[in-house]
C-alpha positions as CSV (number, residue, x, y, z in Angstrom):
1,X,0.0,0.0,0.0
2,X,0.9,3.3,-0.6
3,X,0.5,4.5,3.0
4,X,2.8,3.9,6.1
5,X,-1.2,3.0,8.2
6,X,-1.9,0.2,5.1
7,X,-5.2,1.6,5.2
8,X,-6.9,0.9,2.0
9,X,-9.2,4.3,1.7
10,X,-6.1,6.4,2.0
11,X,-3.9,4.1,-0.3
12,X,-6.8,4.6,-2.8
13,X,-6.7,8.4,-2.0
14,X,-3.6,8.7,-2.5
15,X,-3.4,6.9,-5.6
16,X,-6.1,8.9,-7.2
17,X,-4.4,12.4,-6.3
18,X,-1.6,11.5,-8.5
19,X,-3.4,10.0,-11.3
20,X,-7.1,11.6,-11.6
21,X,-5.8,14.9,-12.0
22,X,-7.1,17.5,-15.2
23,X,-4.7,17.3,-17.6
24,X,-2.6,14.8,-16.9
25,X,-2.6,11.8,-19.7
26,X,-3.9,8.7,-17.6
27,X,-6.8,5.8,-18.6
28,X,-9.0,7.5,-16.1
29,X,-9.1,10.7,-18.5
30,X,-8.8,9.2,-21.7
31,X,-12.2,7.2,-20.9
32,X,-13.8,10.4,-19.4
33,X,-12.8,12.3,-23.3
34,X,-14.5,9.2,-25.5
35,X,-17.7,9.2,-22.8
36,X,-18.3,12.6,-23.5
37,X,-17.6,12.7,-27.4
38,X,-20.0,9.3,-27.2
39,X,-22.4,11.5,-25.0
40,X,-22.1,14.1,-27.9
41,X,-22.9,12.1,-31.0
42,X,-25.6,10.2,-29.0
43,X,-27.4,13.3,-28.3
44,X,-27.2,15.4,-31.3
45,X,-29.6,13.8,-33.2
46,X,-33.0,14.5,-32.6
47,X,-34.2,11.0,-34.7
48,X,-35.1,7.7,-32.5
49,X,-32.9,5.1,-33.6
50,X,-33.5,2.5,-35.9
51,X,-32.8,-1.1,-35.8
52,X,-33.6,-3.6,-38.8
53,X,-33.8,-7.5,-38.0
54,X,-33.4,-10.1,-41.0
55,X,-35.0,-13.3,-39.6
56,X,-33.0,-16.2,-41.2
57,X,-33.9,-20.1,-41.1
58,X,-30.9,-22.1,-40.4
59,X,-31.6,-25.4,-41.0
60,X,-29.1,-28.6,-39.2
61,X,-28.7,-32.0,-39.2
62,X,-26.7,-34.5,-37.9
């Protein structure tokens, strides 16, 4: 753990003051950027979405 205590909260606290920080180039804020560009596209259209179905027959035999 990252603290002297090896209390879990503050190791995670502590972890996340270096990382989750504006700016800095980690996971955490890479997946924040795409959620929001997602969030974007997702809401700028005004049309419900469309989903087509083809029902195919399969047929097996053994």
């Amino acid at each position: 753990m990252s603290e002297p205590n090896n209390d879990p909260l503050e190791s995670v606290k502590a972890v996340a003051k270096q990382t989750i920080q504006v700016g800095t180039n980690t996971p955490f804020n890479a997946i924040r950027i795409y959620q929001k560009y997602a969030m974007a596209l997702a809401m700028s259209s005004m049309q419900p979405p469309t989903t087509q179905c083809m029902v195919t027959r399969i047929n097996a035999s053994s």
